[in-house]
C-alpha positions as CSV (number, residue, x, y, z in Angstrom):
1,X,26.9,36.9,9.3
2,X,28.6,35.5,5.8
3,X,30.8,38.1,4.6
4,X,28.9,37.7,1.2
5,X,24.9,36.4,1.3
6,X,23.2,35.8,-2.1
7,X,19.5,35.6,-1.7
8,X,16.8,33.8,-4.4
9,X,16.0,37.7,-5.1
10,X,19.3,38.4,-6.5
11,X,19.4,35.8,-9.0
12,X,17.5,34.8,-12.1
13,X,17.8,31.1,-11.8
14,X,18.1,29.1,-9.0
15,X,19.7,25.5,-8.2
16,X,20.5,23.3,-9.9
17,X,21.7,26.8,-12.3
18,X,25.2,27.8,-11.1
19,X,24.4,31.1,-10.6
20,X,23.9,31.2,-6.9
21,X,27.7,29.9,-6.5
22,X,29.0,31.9,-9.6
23,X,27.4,35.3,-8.0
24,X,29.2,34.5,-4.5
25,X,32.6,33.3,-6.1
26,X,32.6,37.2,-7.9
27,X,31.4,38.8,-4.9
28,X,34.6,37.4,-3.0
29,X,36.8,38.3,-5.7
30,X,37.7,34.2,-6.1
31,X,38.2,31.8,-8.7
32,X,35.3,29.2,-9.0
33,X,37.7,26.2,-9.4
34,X,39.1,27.1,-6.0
35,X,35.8,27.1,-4.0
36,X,34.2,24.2,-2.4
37,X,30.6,24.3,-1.7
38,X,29.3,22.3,1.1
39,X,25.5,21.1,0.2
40,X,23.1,18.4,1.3
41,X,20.9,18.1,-1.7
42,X,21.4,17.0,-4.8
43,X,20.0,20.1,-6.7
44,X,22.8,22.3,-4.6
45,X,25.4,19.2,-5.7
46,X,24.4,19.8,-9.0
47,X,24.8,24.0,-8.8
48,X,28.3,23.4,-7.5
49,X,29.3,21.3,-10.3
50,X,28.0,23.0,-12.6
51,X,29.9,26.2,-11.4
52,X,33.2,24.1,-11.7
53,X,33.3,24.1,-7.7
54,X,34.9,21.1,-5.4
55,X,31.4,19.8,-3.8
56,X,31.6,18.0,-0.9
57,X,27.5,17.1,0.8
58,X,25.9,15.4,4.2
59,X,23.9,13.2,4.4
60,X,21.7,15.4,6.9
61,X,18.6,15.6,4.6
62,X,19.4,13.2,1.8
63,X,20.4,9.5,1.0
64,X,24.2,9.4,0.1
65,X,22.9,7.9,-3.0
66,X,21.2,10.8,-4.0
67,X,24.3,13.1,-3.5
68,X,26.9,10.7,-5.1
69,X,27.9,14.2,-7.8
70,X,29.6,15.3,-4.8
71,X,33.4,15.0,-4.6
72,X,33.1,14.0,-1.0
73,X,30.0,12.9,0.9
74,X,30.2,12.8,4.6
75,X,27.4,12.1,7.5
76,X,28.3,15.6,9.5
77,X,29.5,18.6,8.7
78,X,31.8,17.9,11.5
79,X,33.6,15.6,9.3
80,X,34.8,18.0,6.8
81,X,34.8,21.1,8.7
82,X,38.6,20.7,10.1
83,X,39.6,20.8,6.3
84,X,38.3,24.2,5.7
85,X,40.3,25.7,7.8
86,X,42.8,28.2,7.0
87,X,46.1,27.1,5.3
88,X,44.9,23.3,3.8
C-alpha cells in the first residue's frame, strides 16, 4: 500500500487539474518541483505538468505521440523504474 493514496473523492477537480499531484506532494511533506510522476495518458501528463512535476509516461495505453508533454517517454515501466531508486 502507497504510503499516501488520493482518491477522485478527495479532490475537487480531477486530471488534467494538478490537484491530484499537488494533494499527494503536501501529504508527503515534498516540494512539487522534486516529484516525478509516472503516467500513461496524456490527461495524467498534463496534471504533472501542470503541478510543476518531472513527468516521465509509457506507452502501455497510449501512442508516444499522444504523451510527447512528458519529460521522458518509455515503452515499460521497467525502463525507468532503476532511476527511482533511492539515492539518484
Amino acid at each position: 500500500m502507497p504510503e499516501v493514496l488520493v482518491t477522485a473523492d478527495q479532490i475537487v477537480r480531477g486530471k488534467p487539474a494538478p490537484d491530484p499531484f499537488l494533494l499527494a506532494a503536501e501529504r508527503l511533506g515534498a516540494d512539487p518541483a522534486e516529484c516525478v510522476v509516472l503516467e500513461d495518458a496524456p490527461a495524467g501528463v498534463a496534471a504533472g505538468r501542470a503541478a510543476g512535476m518531472a513527468v516521465w509516461a509509457v506507452t502501455t495505453t497510449h501512442d508516444p505521440e499522444d504523451l510527447r508533454a512528458a519529460d521522458r517517454v518509455a515503452r515499460h515501466l521497467a525502463e525507468l523504474v532503476p532511476e527511482l531508486a533511492p539515492g539518484r
